[in-house]
SEFI-697542 format. One record per residue (C-alpha): residue number from 1; x, y, z. Coordinates in steps of 0.05 Angstrom, whole numbers. Layout:
@resi:NUM&u:X&v:Y&w:Z
...
! end
This chain:
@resi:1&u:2206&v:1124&w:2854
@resi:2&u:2203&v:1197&w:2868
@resi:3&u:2182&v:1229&w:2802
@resi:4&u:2231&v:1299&w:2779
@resi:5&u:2204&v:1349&w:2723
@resi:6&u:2251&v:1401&w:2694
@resi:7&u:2197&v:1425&w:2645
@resi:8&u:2125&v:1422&w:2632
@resi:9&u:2115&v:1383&w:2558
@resi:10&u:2052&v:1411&w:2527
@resi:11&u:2035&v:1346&w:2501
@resi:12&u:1963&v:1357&w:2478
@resi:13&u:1986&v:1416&w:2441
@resi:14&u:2032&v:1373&w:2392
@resi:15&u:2014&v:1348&w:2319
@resi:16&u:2029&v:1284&w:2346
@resi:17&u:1963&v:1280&w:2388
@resi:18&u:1911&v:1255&w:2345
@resi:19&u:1867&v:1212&w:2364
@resi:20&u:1889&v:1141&w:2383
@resi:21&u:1872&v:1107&w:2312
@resi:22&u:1851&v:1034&w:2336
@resi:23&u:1869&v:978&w:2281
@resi:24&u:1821&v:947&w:2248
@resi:25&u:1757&v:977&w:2273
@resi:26&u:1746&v:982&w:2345
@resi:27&u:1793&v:939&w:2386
@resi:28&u:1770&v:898&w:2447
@resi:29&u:1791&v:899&w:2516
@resi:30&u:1856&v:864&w:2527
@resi:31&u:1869&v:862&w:2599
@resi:32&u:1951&v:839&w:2612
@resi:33&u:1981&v:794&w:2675
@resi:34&u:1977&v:864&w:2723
@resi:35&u:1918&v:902&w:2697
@resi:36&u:1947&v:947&w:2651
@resi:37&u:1901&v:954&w:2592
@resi:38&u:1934&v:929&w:2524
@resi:39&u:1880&v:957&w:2478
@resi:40&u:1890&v:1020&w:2503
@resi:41&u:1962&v:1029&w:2516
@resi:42&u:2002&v:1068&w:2446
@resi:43&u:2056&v:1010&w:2458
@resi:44&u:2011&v:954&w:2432
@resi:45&u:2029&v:928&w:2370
@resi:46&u:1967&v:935&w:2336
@resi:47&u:1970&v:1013&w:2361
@resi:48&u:2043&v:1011&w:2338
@resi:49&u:2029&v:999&w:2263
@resi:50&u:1967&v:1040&w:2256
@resi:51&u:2005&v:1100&w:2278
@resi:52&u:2074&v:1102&w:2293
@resi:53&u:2087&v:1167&w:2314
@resi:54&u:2050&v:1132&w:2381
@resi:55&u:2127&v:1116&w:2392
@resi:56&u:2152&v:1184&w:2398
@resi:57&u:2086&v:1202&w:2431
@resi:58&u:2092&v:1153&w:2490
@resi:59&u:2161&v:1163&w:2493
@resi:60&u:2145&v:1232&w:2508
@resi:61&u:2083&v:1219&w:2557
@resi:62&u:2116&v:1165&w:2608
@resi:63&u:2176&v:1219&w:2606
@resi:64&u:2125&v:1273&w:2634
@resi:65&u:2087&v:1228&w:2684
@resi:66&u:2135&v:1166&w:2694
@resi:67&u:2191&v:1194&w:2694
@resi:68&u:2226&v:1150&w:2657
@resi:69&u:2244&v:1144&w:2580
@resi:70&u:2244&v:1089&w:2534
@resi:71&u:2270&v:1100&w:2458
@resi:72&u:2209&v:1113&w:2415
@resi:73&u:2242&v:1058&w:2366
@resi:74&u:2241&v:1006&w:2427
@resi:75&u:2170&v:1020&w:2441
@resi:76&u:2128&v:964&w:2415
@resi:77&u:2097&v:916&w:2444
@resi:78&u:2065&v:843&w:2440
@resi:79&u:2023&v:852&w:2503
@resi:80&u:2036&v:801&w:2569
@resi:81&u:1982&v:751&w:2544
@resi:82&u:2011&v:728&w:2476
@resi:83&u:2055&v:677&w:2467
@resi:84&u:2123&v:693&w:2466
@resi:85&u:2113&v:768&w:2463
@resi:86&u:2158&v:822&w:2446
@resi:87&u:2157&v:854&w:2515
@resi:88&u:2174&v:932&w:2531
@resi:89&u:2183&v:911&w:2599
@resi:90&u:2231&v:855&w:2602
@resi:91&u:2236&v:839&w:2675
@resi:92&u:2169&v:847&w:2696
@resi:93&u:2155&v:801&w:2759
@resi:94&u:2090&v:795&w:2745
@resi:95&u:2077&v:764&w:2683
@resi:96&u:2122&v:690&w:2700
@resi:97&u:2097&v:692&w:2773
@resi:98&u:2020&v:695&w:2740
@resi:99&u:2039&v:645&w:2689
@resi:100&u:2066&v:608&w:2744
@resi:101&u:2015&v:604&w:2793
@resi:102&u:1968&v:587&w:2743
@resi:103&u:1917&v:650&w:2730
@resi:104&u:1899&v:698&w:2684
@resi:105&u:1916&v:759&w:2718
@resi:106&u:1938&v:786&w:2792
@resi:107&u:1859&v:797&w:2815
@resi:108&u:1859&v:714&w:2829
@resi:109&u:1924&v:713&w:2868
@resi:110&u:1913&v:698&w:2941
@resi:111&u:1978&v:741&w:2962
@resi:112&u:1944&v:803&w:2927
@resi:113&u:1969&v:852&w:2927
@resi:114&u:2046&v:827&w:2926
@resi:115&u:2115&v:867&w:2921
@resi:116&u:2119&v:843&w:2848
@resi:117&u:2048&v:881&w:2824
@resi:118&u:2053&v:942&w:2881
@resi:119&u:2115&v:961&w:2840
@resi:120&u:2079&v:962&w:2785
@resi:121&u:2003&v:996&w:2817
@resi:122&u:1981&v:1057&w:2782
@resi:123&u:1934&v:1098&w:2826
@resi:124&u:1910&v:1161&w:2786
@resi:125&u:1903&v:1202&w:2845
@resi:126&u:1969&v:1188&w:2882
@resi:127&u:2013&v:1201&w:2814
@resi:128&u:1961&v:1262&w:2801
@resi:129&u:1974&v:1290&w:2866
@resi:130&u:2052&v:1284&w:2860
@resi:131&u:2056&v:1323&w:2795
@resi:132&u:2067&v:1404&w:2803
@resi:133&u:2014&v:1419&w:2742
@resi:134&u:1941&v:1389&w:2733
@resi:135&u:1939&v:1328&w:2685
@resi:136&u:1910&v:1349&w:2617
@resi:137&u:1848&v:1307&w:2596
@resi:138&u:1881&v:1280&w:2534
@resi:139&u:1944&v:1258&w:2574
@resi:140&u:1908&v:1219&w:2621
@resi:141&u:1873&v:1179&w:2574
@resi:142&u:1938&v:1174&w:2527
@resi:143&u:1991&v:1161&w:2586
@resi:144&u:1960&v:1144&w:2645
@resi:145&u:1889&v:1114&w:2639
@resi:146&u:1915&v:1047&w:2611
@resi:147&u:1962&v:1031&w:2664
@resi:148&u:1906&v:1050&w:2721
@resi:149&u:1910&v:974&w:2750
@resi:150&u:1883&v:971&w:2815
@resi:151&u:1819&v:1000&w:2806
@resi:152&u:1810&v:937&w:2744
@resi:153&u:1841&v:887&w:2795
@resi:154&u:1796&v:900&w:2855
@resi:155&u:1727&v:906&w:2809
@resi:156&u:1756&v:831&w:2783
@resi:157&u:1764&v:815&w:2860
@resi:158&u:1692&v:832&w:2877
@resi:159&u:1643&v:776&w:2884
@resi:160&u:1594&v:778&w:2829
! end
């Protein structure tokens, strides 16, 4: 997916940047199907309710480095490791072929890495280097650090 920008969002300038408020004191680590970190994402339900403006926010933030756009009132999510979640992404690959095979997440597959989770791969550096601007602080940790996946995966994949 080639990613286009018309504009440059200031996104750490807005109101709308606090601090990600976590729910109930300090959340733990909630690692889904691919690698994407739950906890940390401003989808996740728990996120969701203790600030919604993390909607509009994210929204905004996967516009800028995704390139795509979801409707701040669709974004919320159950996270790929409850039961019958409310899902943002719908037809994720990943999350039945896990399920199916019978692990927790994509680091114990033995066809890692697949074409279902390199679709989904998030590689600081690569998206970094295709944007035309530097990558605020802020917005990393807000729109791209939780979605960082193959870094997780392979530390999982290490022997201990």
């Amino acid at each position: 997916m080639a990613l286009r920008f018309r504009y440059h969002l200031h996104l750490k300038d807005d109101a709308r940047m606090a601090p990600l408020p976590r729910a109930r004191g300090t959340m733990n680590e909630i690692l889904s199907r691919c690698g994407y970190r739950c906890d940390l994402c401003l989808a996740y339900r728990p996120n969701v309710e203790a600030n919604p403006s993390n909607q509009q926010t994210l929204s905004d933030g996967w516009h800028e480095y995704f390139g795509f756009r979801i409707p701040a009132e669709q974004i919320i999510c159950d996270g790929c490791m409850a039961e019958n979640p409310r899902l943002i992404d719908k037809k994720c690959p990943v999350r039945p072929c896990v399920l199916e095979r019978g692990l927790a997440n994509c680091a114990g597959c033995p066809d890692y890495i697949c074409e279902k989770l390199s679709e989904r791969l998030v590689v600081y550096e690569k998206l970094a280097a295709k944007l035309p601007h530097p990558v605020p602080t802020e917005d990393r940790a807000r729109f791209i650090a939780p979605y960082e996946n193959k870094a997780r995966l392979d530390r999982l994949r290490r022997p201990s």
